[in-house]
C-alpha positions as CSV (number, residue, x, y, z in Angstrom):
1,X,86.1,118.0,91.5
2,X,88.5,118.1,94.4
3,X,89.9,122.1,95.3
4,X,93.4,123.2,93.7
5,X,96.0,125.6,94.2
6,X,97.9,127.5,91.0
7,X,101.5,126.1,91.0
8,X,102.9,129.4,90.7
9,X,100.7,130.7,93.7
10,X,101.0,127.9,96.6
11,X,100.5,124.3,97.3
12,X,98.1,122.7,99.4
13,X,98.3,125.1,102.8
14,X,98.0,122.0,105.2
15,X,101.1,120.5,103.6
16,X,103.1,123.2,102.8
17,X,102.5,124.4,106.6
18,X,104.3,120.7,107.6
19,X,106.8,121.0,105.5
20,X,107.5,124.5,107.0
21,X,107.0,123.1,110.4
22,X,109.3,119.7,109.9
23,X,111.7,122.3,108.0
24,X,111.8,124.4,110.8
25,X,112.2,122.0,113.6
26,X,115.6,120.0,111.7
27,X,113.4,117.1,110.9
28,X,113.6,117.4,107.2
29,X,117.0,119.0,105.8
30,X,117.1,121.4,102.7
31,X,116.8,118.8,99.8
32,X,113.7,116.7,101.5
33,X,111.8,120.3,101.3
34,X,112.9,121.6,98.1
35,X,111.6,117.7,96.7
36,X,108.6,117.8,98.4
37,X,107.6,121.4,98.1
38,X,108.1,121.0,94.1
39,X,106.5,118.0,94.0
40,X,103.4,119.3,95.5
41,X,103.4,122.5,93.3
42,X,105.7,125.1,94.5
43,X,107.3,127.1,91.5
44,X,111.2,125.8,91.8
45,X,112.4,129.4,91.3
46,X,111.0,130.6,94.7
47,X,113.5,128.9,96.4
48,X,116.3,130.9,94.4
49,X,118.8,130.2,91.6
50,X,118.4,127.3,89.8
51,X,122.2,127.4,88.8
52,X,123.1,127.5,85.3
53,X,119.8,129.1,83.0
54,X,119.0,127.1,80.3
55,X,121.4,128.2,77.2
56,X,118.7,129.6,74.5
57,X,121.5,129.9,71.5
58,X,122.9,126.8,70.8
59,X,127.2,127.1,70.6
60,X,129.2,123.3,69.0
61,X,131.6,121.3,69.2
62,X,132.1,117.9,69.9
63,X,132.2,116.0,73.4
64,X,133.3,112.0,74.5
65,X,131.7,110.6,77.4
66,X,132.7,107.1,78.3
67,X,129.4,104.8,79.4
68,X,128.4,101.5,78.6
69,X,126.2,101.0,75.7
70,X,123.4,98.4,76.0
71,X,121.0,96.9,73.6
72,X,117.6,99.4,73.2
73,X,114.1,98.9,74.3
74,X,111.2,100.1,75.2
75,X,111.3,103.0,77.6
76,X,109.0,101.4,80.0
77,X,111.0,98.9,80.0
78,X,114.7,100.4,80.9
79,X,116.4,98.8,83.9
80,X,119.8,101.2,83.9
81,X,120.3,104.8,83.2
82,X,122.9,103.8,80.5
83,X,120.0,103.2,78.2
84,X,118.5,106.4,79.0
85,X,121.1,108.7,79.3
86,X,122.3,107.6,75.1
87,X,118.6,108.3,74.7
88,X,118.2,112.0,76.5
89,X,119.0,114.0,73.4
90,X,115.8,112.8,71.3
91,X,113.4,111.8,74.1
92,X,112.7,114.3,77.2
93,X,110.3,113.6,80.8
94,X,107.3,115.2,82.1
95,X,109.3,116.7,84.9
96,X,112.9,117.2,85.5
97,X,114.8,116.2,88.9
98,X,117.4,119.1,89.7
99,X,120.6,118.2,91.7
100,X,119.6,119.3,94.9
101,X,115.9,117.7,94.6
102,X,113.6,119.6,93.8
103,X,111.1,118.8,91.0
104,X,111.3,121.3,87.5
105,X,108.9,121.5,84.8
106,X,110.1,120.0,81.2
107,X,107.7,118.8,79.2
108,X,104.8,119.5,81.7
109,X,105.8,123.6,82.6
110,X,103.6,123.4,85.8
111,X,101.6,121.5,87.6
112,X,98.5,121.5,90.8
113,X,98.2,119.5,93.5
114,X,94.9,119.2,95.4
115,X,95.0,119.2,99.1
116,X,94.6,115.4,99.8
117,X,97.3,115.0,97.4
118,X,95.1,112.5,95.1
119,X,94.4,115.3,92.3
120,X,97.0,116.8,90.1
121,X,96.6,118.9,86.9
122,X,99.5,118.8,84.2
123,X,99.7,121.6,82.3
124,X,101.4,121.3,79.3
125,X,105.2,123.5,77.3
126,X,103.0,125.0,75.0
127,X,104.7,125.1,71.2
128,X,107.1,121.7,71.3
129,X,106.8,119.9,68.5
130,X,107.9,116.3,67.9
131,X,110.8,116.0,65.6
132,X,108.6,114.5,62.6
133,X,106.5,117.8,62.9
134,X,103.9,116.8,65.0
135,X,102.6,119.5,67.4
136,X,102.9,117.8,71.3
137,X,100.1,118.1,73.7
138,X,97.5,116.0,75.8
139,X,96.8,113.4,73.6
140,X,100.3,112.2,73.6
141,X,100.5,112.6,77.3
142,X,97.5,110.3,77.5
143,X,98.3,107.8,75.4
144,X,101.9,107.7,77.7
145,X,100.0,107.2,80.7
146,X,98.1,104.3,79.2
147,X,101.1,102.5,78.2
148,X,102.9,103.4,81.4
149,X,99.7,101.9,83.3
150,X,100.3,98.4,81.2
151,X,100.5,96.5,84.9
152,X,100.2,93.4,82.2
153,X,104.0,94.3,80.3
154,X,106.7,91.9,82.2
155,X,109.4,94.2,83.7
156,X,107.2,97.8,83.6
157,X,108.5,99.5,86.5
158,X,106.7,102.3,85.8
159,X,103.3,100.3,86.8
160,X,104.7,100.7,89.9
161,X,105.2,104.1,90.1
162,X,101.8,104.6,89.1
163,X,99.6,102.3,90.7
164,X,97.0,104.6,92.0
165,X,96.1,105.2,88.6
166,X,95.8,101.6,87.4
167,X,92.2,99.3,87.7
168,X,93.4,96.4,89.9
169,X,91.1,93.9,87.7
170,X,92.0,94.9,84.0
171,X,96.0,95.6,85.0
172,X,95.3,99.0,83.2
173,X,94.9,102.4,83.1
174,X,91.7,103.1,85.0
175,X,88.9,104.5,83.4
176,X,88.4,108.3,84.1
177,X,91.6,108.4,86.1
178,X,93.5,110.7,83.6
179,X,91.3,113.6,82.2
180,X,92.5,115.9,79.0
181,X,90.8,119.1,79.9
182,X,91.8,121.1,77.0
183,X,94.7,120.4,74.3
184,X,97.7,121.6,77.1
185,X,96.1,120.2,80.5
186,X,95.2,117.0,81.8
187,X,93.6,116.5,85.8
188,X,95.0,113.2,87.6
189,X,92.6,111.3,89.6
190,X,94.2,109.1,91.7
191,X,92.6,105.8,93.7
192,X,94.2,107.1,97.1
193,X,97.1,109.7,97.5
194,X,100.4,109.9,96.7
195,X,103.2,111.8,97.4
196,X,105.5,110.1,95.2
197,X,103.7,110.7,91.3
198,X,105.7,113.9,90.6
199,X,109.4,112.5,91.5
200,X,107.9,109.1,89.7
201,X,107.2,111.2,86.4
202,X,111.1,112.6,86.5
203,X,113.0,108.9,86.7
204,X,114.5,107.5,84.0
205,X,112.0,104.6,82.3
206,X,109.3,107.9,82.2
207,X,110.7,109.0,79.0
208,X,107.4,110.7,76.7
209,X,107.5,108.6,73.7
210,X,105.1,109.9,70.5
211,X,101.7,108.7,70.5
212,X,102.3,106.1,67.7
213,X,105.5,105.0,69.3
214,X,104.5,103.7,72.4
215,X,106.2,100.0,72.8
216,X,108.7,100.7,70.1
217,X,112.5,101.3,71.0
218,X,113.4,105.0,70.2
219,X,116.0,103.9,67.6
220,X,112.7,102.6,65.9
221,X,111.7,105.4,64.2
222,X,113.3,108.7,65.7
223,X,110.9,110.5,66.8
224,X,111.3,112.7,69.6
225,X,111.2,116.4,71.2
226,X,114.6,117.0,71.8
227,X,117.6,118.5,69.7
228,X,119.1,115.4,68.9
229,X,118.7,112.5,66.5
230,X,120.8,109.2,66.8
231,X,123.3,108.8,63.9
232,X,124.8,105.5,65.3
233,X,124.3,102.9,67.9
234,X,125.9,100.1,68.7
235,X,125.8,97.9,72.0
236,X,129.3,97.1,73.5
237,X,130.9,99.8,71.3
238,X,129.4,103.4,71.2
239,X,126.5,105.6,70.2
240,X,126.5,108.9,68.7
241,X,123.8,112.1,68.4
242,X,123.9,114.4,66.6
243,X,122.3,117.8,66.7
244,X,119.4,117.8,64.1
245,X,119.8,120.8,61.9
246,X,115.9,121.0,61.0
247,X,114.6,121.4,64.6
248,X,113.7,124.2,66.1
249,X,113.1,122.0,69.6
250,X,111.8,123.7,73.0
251,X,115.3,123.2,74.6
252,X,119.2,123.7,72.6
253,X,121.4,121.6,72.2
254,X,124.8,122.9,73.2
255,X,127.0,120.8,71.4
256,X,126.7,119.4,67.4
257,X,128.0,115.9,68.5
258,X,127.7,113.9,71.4
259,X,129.5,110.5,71.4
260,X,129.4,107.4,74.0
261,X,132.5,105.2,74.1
262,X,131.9,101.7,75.2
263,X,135.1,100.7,77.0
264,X,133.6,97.6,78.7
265,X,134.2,96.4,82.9
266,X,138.0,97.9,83.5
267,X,138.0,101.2,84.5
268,X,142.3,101.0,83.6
269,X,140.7,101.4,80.3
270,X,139.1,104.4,81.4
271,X,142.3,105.8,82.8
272,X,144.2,105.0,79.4
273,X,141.1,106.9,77.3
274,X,141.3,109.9,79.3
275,X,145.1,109.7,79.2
276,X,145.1,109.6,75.6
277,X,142.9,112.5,74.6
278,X,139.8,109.4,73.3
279,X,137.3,111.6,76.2
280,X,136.5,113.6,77.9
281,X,134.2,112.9,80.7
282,X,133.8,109.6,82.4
283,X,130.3,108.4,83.8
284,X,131.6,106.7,87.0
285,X,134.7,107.1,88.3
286,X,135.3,104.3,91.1
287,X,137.3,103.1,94.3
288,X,141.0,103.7,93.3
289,X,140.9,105.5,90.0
290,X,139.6,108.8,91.7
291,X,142.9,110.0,92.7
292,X,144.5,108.8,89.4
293,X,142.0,111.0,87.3
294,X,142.4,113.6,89.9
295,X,146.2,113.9,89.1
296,X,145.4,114.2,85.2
297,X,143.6,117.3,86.2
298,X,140.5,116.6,85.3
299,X,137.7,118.4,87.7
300,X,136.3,115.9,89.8
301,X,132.5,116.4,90.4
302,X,131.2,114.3,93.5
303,X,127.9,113.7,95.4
304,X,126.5,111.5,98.3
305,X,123.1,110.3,97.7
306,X,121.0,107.1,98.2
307,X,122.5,105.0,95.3
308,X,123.4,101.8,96.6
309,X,124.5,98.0,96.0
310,X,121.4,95.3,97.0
311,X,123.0,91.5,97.7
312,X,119.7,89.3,98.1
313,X,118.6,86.0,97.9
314,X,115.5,85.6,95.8
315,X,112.5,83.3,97.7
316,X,110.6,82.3,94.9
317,X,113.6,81.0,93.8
318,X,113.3,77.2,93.2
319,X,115.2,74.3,92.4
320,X,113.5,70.6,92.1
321,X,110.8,71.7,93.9
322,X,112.6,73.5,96.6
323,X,113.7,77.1,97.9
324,X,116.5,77.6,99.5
325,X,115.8,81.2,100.3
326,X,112.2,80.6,101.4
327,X,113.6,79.8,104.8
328,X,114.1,82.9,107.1
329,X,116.3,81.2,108.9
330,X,118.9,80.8,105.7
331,X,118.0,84.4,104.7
332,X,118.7,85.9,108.6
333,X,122.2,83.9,108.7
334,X,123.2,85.7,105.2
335,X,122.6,89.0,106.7
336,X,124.4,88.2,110.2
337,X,127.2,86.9,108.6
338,X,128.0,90.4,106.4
339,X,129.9,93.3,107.9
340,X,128.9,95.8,105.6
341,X,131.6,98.3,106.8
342,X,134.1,95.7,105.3
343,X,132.0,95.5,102.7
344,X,132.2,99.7,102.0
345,X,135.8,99.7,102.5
346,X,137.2,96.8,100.4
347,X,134.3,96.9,98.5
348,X,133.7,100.4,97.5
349,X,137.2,102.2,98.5
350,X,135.5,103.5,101.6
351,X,134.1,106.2,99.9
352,X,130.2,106.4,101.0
353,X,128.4,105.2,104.5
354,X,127.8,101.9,105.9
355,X,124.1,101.3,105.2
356,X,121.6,99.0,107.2
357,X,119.8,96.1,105.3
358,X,116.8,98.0,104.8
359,X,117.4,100.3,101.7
360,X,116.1,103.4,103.8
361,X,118.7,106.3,104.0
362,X,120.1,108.6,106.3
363,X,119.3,111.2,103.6
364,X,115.8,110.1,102.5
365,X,113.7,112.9,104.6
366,X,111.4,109.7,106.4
367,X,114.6,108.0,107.7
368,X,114.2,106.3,111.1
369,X,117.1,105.2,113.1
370,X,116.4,102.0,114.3
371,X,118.2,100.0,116.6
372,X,121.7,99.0,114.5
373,X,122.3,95.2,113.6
374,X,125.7,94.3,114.2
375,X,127.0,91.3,112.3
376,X,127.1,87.9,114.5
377,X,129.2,85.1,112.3
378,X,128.3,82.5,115.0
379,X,124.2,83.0,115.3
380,X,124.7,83.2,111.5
381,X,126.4,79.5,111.3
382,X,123.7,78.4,114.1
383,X,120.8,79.5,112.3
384,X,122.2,78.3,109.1
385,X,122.7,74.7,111.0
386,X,119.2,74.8,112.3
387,X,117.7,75.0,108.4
388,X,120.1,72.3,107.8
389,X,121.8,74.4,104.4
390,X,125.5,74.1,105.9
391,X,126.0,71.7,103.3
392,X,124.2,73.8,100.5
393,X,126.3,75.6,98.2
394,X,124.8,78.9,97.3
395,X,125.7,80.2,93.6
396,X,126.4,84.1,94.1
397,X,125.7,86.2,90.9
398,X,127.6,89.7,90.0
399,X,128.4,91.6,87.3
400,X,131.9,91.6,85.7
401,X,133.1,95.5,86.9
402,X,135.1,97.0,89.1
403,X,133.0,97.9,92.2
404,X,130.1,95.6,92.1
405,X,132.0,92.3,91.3
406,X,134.6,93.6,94.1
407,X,132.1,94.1,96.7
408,X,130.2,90.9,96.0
409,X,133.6,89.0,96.0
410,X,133.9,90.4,99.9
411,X,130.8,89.0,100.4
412,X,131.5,85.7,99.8
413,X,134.6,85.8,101.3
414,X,133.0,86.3,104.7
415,X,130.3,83.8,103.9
416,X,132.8,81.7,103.6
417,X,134.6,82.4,106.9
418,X,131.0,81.9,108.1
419,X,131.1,78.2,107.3
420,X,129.2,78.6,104.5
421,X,129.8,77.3,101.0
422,X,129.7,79.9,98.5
423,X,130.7,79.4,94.4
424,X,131.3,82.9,92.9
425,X,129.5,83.7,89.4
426,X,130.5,87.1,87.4
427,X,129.1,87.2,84.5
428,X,130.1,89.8,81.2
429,X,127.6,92.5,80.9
430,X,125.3,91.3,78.5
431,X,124.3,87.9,80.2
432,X,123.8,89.8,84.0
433,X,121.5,92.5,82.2
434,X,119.1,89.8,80.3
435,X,118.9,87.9,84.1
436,X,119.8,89.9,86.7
437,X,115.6,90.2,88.5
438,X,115.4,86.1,88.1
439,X,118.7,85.3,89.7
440,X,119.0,82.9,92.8
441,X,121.5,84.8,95.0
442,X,123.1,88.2,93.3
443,X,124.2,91.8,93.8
444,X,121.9,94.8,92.0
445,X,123.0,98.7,92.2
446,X,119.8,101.0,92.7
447,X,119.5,104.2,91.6
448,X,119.1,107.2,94.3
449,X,115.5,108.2,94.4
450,X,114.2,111.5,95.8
451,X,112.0,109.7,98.9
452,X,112.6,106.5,100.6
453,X,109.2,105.2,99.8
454,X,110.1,105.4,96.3
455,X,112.5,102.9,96.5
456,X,110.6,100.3,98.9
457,X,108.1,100.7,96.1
458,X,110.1,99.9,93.0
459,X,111.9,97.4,94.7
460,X,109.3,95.4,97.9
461,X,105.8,95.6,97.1
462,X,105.0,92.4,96.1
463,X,104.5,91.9,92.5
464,X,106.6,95.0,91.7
465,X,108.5,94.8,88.2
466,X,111.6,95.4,89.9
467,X,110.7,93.4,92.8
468,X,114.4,91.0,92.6
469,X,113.9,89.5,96.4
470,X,110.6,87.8,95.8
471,X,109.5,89.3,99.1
472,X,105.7,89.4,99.3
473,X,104.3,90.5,102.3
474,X,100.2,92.3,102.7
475,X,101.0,93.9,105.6
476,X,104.2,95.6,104.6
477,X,102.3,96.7,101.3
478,X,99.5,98.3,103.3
479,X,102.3,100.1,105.5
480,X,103.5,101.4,102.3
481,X,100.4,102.4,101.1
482,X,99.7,104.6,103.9
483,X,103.6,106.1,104.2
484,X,103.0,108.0,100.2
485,X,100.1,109.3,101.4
486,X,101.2,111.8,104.4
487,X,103.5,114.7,103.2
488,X,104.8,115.2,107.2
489,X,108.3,113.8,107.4
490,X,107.7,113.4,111.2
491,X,103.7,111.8,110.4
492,X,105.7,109.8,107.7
493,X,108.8,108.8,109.7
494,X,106.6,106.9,112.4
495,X,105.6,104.6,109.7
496,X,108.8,104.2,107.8
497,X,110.1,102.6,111.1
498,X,107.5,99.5,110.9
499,X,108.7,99.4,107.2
500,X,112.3,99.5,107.9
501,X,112.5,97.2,110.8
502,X,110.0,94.4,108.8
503,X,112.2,94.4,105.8
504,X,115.3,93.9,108.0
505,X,113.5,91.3,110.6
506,X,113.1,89.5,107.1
507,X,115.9,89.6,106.3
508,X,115.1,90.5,102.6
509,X,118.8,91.9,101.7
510,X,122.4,92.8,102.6
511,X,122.6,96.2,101.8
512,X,125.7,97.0,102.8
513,X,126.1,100.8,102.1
514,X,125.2,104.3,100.1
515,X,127.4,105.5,97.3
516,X,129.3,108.8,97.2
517,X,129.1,109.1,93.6
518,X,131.9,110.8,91.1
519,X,133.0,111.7,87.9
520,X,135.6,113.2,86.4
521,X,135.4,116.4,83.1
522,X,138.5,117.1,81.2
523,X,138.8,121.5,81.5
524,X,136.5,123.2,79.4
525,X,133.6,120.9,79.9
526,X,130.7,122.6,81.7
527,X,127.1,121.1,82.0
528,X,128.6,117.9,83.2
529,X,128.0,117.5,87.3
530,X,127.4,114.0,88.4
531,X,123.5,113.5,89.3
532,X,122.3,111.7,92.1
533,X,119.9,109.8,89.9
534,X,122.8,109.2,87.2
535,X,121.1,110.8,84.1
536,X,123.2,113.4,81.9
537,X,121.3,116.0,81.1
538,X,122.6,116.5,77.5
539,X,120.9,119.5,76.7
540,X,123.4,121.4,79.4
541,X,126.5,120.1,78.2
542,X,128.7,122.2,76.4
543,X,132.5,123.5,76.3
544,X,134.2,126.6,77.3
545,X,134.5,129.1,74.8
């Protein structure tokens, strides 16, 4: 058995010493070591307050949030926080991801890292209790991992996240590679290391589902470990929990009632809600519509992170035979033909940073600034000549909302001053969620994730389930591979510039910038601020006495 450190002692030395070091030097800022220290096993409260404790006495009332409600699944299987966050009062994570990064216990209250960072040990809240009675412990825990480690169930992202735990020729959980050591601790063994299993466990499709409900949806049957049940739930229109009376769960619930209003795509319907006293926090406030719910004075809670918009052209995608976006060539003249500063300002209101094609941030720790690409419009109509496509008309896919659907439209407007003939698609809600991995030509939003690594991951590795591009390249993979195995930013960073500058030289997306994300909370709303990840922790919400 590989050699650990106690959580609530010290991580592995060697790492923790370059983290200290990159810490130290400026090459990591506060978040990247708070994420990374956590991650490997450092008790969040040594670095200080953790804000707001955790309310022990549960208070009431009711509270509004405005969020779009979409059909339920299962977990594994969630593509948006949306149908996570109407879910967080009755289902809760392995690990919690705080505000400014770093990695808290939930369900799992510690954990151990060993030193080559291919070991952990989980150990396990002791007294929760599902909601039908149940007592929680390994055996649940296990029987999560195995459906997690499904590599054979279409659209599980969380295969991704957890491939060094997965046999390669059954497409399943590998045998011996999660260990129950006693009835609150399992040991993970993983295939080779990786630094990114801990921020994995906190995103959103890692919801812990009962034993006997793994593949159901969680409107199914109910059963959960949080403080809430669902008392209605209806796509398009609203959902509403309810604190459950009869539970006695690990964590309060602040509030008795906790309702999500459906307003659909226009955020002037937003404006009118909050206007009329029909809610009281929003989940995205956007572009324009900040300063109007600033001067209703609502509190405005804001954040820059690495959320962002994805325009790509998918290369497996086919049509009689051929693929349009195979081509480099047709893929390279996209990118050149994009300003994504236009794109930010008319796009997004200006309010983020201009990003560079290759879904690494400025605020991911590994981030490498590579020489900048700077649009060309004339190479783009050459190269685009040279594959003979001027002719082609590309079909370009978005969402019908405010910010996505405006910032795809900019797109094609400067496609089209390329040369370049371009037919605009914006679809209602339902019919872009059922498609939107399979599309020809479209724009996705990403989620922020703790560690840029993450996100090439979910997204680039070929065969991934949220892998929308079609890119599939061994060598990139392999880069990847070794990148989430070396906890140094600065050992890290050397690599994430050979995976920055491929994606880009492929000319895999136009990613045109990262999202300063806001919302706004009518007085008296605490609990509420906007997380970089988009979950709503429901647990912490409550209202001013």
């Amino acid at each position: 058995m590989r050699h650990f450190r106690r959580r609530l002692a010290a991580p592995p030395r060697d790492a923790l010493a370059m983290l200290r070091r990159d810490y130290g030097q400026g090459a990591i800022g506060r978040r990247e070591f708070l994420t990374r220290a956590t991650a490997l096993g450092v008790a969040a409260q040594a670095f200080g307050p953790l804000g707001a404790a955790r309310a022990q006495e549960a208070r009431g009332g009711s509270l509004r949030i405005q969020m779009r409600v979409l059909p339920q699944g299962d977990p594994r299987l969630w593509d948006f926080t949306e149908k996570s966050n109407a879910c967080a009062g009755l289902l809760d994570r392995l690990v919690h991801a705080r505000h400014d990064g770093r990695m808290e216990g939930a369900l799992a209250e510690s954990w151990e890292t060993s030193e080559d960072a291919a070991s952990y040990v989980l150990h396990l809240r002791p007294g929760v209790t599902w909601s039908n009675g149940d007592p929680f412990g390994a055996e649940d825990v296990l029987a999560n991992f195995e459906g997690w480690c499904d590599a054979g169930l279409a659209g599980n992202s969380m295969a991704s996240r957890l491939a060094p735990l997965i046999d390669p020729g059954t497409g399943r959980l590998r045998e011996g590679a999660v260990t129950i050591l006693d009835p609150l601790t399992l040991r993970l063994d993983l295939a080779w290391p990786d630094i990114t299993l801990i921020p994995g466990l906190s995103d959103y499709p890692a919801a812990v589902m009962h034993r006997s409900a793994i593949g159901e949806s969680p409107l199914d049957r109910q059963i959960g470990t949080g403080a809430y049940r669902i008392a209605e739930y209806q796509p398009g229109t609203g959902a509403v929990l309810e604190r459950d009376p009869q539970r006695r769960p690990w964590r309060a619930g602040q509030l008795e009632r906790i309702a999500f209003v459906d307003l659909g795509p226009d955020p002037v319907a937003m404006v009118e809600a909050a206007e009329d006293g029909r809610i009281d926090m929003t989940y995205d406030t956007i572009g324009a519509y900040v300063p109007v719910m600033d001067g209703l004075g609502w509190r405005r809670s804001e954040i820059d992170t690495s959320a962002t918009i994805v325009l790509r052209a998918r290369q497996s995608h086919e049509l009689g035979g051929f693929r349009p976006y195979a081509d480099l060539r047709v893929r390279r003249a996209l990118q050149l033909a994009v300003d994504n500063e236009v794109l930010l300002e008319l796009g997004y209101d200006g309010r983020g940073l201009a990003a560079e094609n290759h879904h690494v941030s400025p605020l991911h720790p590994a981030y490498a600034a590579i020489p900048p690409q700077r649009p060309d419009p004339a190479q783009a109509r050459a190269l685009m000549e040279e594959a003979g496509m001027m002719e082609y008309e590309h079909e370009l896919v978005s969402i019908d909302d405010d910010w996505r659907r405006f910032t795809t439209d900019v797109m094609a407007a400067q496609l089209r001053d390329a040369g370049f003939r371009v037919r605009r698609i914006i679809l209602p809600a339902a019919d872009y969620h059922a498609g939107w991995r399979d599309f020809g030509f479209s724009s996705t939003n990403w989620n922020a994730r703790e560690l840029g690594v993450q996100a090439l991951d979910l997204g680039y590795r070929s065969g991934a389930a949220w892998n929308e591009s079609g890119f599939a390249d061994p060598e990139f993979d392999a880069l990847l591979d070794r990148a989430k195995g070396l906890p140094g930013a600065a050992e890290r960073r050397e690599v994430m510039t050979r995976l920055q500058q491929r994606l880009r030289d492929q000319a895999v997306i136009v990613q045109p910038y990262w999202r300063r994300l806001m919302r706004h909370v009518r007085p008296g709303v605490t609990g509420a601020d906007r997380h970089p990840k988009d979950m709503i922790d429901l647990h912490a919400l409550s209202l001013a006495p």
